[in-house]
C-alpha positions as CSV (number, residue, x, y, z in Angstrom):
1,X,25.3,17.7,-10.3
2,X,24.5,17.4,-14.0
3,X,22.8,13.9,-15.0
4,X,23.4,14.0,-18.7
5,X,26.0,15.8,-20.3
6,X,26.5,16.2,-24.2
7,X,30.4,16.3,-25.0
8,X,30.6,18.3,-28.4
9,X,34.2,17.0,-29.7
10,X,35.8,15.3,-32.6
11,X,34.5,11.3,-32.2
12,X,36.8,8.7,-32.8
13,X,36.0,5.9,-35.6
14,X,35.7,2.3,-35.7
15,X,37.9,1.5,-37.9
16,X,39.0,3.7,-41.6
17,X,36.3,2.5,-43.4
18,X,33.5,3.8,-41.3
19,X,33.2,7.2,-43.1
20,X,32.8,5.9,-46.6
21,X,36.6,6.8,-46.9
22,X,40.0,7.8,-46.0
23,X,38.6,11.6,-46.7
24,X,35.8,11.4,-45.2
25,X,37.3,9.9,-41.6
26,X,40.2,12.3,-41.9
27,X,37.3,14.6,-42.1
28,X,35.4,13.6,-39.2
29,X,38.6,13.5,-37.3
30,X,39.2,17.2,-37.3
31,X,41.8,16.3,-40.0
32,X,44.4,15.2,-37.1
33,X,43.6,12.1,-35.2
34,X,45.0,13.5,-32.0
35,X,41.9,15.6,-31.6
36,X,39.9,12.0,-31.3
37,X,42.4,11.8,-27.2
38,X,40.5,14.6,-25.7
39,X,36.8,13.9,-26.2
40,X,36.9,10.5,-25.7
41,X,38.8,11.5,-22.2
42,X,35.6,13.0,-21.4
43,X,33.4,10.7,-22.9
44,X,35.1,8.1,-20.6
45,X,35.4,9.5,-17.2
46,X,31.9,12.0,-17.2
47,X,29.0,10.4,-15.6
48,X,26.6,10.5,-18.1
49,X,28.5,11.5,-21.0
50,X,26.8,10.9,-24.4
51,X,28.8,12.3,-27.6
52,X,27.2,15.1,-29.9
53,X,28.6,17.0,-32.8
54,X,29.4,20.6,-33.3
55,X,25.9,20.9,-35.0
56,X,24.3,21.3,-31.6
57,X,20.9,20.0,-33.4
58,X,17.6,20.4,-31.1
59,X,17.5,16.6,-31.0
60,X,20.8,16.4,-29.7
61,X,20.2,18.3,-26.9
62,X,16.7,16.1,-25.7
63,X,17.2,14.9,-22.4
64,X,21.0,16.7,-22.2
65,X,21.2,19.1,-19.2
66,X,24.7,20.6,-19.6
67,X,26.9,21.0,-22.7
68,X,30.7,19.9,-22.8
69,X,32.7,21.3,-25.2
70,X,35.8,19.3,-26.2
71,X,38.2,22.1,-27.6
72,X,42.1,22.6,-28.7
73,X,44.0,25.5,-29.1
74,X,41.4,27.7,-30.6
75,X,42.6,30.9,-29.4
76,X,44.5,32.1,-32.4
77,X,44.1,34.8,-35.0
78,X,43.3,32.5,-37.8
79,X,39.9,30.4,-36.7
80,X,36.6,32.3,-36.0
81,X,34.4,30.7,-33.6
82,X,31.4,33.1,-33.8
83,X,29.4,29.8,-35.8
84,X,30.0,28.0,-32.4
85,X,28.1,30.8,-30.4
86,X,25.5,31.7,-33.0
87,X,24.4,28.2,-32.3
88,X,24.9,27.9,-28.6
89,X,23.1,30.9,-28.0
90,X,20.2,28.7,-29.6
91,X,19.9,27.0,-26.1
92,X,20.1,28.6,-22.5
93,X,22.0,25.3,-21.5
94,X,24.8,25.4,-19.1
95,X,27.8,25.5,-21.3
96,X,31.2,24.3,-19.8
97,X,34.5,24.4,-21.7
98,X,37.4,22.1,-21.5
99,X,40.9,22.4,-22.4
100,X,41.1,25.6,-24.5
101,X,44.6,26.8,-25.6
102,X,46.3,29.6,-27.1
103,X,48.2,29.0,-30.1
104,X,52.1,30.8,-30.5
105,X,55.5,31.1,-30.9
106,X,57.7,29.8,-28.1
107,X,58.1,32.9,-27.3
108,X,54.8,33.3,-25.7
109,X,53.4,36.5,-27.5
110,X,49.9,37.4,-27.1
111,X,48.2,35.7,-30.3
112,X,45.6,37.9,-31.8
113,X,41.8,36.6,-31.4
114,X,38.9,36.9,-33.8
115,X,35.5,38.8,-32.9
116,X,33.7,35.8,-33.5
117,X,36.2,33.7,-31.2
118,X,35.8,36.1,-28.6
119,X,31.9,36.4,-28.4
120,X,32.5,32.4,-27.7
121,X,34.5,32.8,-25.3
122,X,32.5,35.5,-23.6
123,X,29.4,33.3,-24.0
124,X,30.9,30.5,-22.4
125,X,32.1,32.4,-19.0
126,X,28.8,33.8,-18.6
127,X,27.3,30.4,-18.5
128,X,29.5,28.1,-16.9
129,X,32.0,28.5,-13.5
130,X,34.9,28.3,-15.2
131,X,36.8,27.5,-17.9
132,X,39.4,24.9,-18.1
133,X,42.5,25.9,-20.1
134,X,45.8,24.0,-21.2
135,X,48.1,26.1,-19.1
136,X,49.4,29.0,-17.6
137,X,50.1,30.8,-20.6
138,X,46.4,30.4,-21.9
139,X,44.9,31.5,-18.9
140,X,47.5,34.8,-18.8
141,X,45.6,35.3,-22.6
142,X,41.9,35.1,-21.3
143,X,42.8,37.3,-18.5
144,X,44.0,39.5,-21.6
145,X,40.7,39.4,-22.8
146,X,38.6,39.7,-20.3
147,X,38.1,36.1,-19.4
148,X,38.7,36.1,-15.7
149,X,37.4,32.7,-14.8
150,X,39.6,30.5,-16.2
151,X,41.7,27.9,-14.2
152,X,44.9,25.6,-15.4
153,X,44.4,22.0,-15.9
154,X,46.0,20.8,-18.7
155,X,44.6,18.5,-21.5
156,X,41.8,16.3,-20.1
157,X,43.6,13.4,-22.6
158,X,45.9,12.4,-19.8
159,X,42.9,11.0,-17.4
160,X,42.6,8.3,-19.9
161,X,45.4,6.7,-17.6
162,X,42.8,6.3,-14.6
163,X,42.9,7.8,-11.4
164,X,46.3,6.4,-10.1
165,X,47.7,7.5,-13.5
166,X,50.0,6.0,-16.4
167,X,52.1,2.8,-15.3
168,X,55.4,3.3,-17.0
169,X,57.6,0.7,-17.5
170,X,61.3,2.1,-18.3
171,X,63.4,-0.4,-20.1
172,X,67.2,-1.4,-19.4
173,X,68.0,0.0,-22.7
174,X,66.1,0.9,-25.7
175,X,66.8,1.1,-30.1
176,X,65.6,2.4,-33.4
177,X,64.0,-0.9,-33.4
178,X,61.6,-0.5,-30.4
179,X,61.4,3.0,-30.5
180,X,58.9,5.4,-32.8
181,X,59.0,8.8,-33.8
182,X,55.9,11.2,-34.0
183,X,56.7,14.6,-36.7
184,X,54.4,17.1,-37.5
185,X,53.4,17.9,-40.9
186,X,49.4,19.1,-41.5
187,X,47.5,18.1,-44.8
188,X,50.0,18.4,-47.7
189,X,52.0,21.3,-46.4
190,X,55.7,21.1,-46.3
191,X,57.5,19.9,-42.9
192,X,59.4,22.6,-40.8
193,X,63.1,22.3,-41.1
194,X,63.3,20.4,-37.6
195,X,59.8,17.6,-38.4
196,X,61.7,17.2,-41.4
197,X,64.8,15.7,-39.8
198,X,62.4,13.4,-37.8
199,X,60.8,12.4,-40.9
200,X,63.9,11.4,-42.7
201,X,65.5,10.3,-39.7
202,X,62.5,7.6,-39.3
203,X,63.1,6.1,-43.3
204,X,66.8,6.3,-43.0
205,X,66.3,3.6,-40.1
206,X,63.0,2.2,-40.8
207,X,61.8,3.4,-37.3
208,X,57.7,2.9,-36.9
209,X,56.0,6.5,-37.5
210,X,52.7,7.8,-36.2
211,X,51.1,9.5,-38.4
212,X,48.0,12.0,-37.3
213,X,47.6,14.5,-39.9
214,X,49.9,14.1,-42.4
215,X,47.4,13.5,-45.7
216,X,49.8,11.9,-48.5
217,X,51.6,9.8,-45.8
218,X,48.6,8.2,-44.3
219,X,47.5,7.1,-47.7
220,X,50.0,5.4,-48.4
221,X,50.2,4.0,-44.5
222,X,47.1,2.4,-45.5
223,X,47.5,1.0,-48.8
224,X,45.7,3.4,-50.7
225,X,46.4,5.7,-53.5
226,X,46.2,9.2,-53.8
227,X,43.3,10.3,-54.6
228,X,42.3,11.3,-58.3
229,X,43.7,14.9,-59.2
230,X,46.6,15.1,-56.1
231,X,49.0,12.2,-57.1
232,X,51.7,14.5,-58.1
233,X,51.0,16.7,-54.9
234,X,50.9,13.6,-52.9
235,X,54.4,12.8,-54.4
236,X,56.3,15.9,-54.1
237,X,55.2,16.4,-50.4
238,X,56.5,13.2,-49.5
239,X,60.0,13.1,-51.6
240,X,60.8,16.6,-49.7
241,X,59.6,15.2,-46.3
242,X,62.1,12.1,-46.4
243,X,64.6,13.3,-48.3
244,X,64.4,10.9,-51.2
245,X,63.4,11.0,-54.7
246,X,62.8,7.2,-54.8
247,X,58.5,7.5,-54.1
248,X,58.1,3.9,-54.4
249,X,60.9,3.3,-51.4
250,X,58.8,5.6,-49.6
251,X,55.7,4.3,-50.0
252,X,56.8,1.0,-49.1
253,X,58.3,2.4,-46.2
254,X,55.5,4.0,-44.7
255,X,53.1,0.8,-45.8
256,X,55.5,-1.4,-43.3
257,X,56.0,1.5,-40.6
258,X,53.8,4.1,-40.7
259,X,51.3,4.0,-38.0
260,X,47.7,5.6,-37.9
261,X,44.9,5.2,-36.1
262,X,40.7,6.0,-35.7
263,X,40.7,4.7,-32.0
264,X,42.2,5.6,-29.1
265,X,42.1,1.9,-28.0
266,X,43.9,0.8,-31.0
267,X,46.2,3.5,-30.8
268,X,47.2,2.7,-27.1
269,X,47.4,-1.5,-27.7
270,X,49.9,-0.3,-30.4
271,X,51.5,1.7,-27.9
272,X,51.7,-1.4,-25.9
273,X,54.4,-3.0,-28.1
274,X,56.9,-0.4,-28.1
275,X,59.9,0.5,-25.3
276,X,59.7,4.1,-26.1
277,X,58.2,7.1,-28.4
278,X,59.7,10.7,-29.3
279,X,58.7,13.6,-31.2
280,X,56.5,16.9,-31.5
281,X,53.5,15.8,-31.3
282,X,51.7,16.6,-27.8
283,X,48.8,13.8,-27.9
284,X,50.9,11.0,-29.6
285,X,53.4,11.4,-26.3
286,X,50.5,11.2,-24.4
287,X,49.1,7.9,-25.9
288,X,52.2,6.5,-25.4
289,X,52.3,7.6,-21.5
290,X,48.7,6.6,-21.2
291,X,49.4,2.8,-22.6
292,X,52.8,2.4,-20.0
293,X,55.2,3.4,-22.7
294,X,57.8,5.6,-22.1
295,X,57.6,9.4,-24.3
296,X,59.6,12.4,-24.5
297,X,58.0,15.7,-26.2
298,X,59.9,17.9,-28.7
299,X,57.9,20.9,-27.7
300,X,58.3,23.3,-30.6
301,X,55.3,25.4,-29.8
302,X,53.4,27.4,-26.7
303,X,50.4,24.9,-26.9
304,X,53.0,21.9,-26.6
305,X,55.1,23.4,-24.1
306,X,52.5,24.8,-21.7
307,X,50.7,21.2,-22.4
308,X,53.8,19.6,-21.3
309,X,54.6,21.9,-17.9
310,X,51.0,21.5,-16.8
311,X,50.9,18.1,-17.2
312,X,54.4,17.2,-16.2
313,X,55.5,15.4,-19.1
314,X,58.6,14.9,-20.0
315,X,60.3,17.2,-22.5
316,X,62.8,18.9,-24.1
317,X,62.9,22.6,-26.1
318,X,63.2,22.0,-29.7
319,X,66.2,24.2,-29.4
320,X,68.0,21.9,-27.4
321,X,67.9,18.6,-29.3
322,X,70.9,19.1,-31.0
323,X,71.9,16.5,-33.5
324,X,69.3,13.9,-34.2
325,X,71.8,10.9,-33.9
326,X,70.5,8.3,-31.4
327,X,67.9,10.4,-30.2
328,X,66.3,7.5,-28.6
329,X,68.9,7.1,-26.1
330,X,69.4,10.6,-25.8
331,X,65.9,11.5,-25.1
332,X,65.0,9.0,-22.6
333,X,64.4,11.3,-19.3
334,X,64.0,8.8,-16.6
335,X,64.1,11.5,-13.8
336,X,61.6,13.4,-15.7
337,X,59.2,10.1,-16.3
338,X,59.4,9.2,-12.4
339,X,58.1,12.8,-12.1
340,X,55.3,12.3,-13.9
341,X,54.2,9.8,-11.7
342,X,54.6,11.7,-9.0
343,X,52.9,14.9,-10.7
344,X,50.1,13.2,-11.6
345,X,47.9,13.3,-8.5
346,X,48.1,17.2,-8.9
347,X,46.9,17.1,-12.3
348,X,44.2,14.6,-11.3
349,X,42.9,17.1,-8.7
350,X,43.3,20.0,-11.0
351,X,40.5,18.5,-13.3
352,X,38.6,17.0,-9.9
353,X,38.4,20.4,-8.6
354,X,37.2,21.7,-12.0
355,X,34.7,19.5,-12.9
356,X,33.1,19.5,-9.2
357,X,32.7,23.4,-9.6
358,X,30.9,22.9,-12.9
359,X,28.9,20.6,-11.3
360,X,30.1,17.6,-13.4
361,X,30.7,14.6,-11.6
362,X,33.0,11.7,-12.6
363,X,31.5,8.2,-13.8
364,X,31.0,5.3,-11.8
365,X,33.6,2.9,-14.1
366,X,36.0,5.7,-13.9
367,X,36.7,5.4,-9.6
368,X,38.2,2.0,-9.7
369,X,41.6,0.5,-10.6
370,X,39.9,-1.4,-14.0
371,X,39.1,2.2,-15.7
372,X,42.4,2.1,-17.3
């Protein structure tokens, strides 16, 4: 078994400050806090885990005997990976990969990979026992490509909920009150026309929002204005977003509701407080599941629906929402949270299995009831 392994992931923060500034943590966040769930899930449960960053310096590597790699859904026709394998091939480490996907339409149509991507990838079988990927889908891709190695095991976020997995409370009944909605929005691009209902349908009722990645929004979420140069970006992406023209009723909004967060432990105590959590976004769901709160997915996408079958969480198709009335009631899936529970000893031993062929073993904290 491996003693010492590096994870190579997107770190979480102390606190927003940490960086220097709001850029500069959004930066070192992989500009979408969700990406903070996934390494820190290793970090926590690998015996020997230390972090290291995707600059895979020499004196990163002292004393490391295996390298982790943290991923998302990289396998897509618009990110080249070939920096990632010019400097891995730097070492002759063992070099294990964890919860790749493949990004597409609902669908399901083969996405279209990058040389540079694919040399990664190729690297990566021939130096570790397997890969770990989000789903089925994913691994029908890599067999596609040539990747014949790779196993399903869904996002290694969920083990953040211990070996007995999430304990989730469902409530009597539920309300806009203590309920909060998760969108998806990137940077300061526009909302699709269904994250845009979410988004209005969250400052028409003054619903908390957790933010990730939504630039202007978290600004403002914070207290802090737009940076010199992108006020009147900042503006216009948030009056089309919520459907208003009044900026200062947003902002005002979104500095009393809008959630966002550098830590995962933050994140999951805020979790804590509310009776339920909907939306598109796959790792905010999975917070909320993690901290005993009950979530439904709005998978819109084949990296949040093959997420969401592998792991057993509960969801519905975008498609099928409907009207976004009282979608709090409406999308509370009791049958489909008892499932989870039930589910989850399969997705533990997916990721059991896996790391024990890659010769990764889990931490001593991590086999008793207090982990979580």
């Amino acid at each position: 078994m491996y003693k010492s392994p590096l994870v190579v992931g997107i770190r979480q923060f102390a606190n927003w400050d940490e960086a220097g500034s709001i850029e500069a943590t959004l930066y070192g966040l992989g500009q979408n806090t969700g990406n903070m769930m996934f390494t820190q899930a290793l970090l926590s449960v690998l015996d020997g885990a230390r972090w290291g960053h995707f600059g895979i310096a020499p004196a990163d590597l002292e004393g490391r005997d295996v390298i982790v790699i943290a991923c998302a859904n990289w396998i897509n026709g618009f990110d080249d990976f070939g920096w990632l394998a010019d400097r891995l091939q730097r070492t002759s480490l063992p070099i294990v990969l964890v919860g790749i996907g493949a990004q597409s339409s609902l669908e399901m149509t083969m996405p279209k990979v990058t040389p540079g991507t694919l040399r990664f990838l190729s690297l990566v079988k021939d130096r570790s026992a397997s890969i770990s990927a989000r789903g089925a889908f994913t691994c029908e891709v890599l067999e596609k490509l040539g990747i014949k190695n790779a196993v399903t095991t869904g996002c290694p976020s969920l083990l953040l909920a211990g070996r007995e997995g999430p304990s989730i409370v469902i409530p009597d009944s539920i309300s806009n009150e203590t309920s909060c909605v998760q969108a998806t929005r990137h940077g300061v691009q526009p909302a699709a026309p269904f994250d845009a209902q979410l988004y209005r349908l969250a400052f028409r009722e003054k619903m908390d929002i957790v933010l990730q990645s939504e630039t202007p929004d978290i600004y403002c979420a914070l207290g802090k204005p737009a940076p010199a140069g992108k006020e009147e970006q900042f503006a216009e992406v948030l009056k089309e977003s919520y459907g208003s023209n009044d900026l200062d009723a947003i902002s005002d909004y979104l500095r009393q509701h809008g959630r966002v967060f550098s830590n995962v432990a933050s994140w999951l105590a805020y979790m804590k407080t509310k009776h339920f959590c909907f939306g598109s976004r796959i790792h905010g769901t999975v917070a909320s599941l993690i901290s005993g709160t009950p979530a439904t997915l709005i998978a819109h996408d084949s990296r949040t629906l093959e997420m969401a079958r592998a792991m057993s969480i509960p969801y519905v198709l975008q498609s099928e929402v409907g009207s976004i009335d009282d979608l709090s009631n409406k999308l509370l899936l009791r049958n489909d949270i008892l499932q989870l529970a039930t589910n989850y000893r399969h997705y533990f031993d997916a990721f059991s299995s896996y790391f024990a062929s890659n010769d990764l073993a889990f931490a001593d904290c991590y086999k008793t009831r207090e982990f979580a």
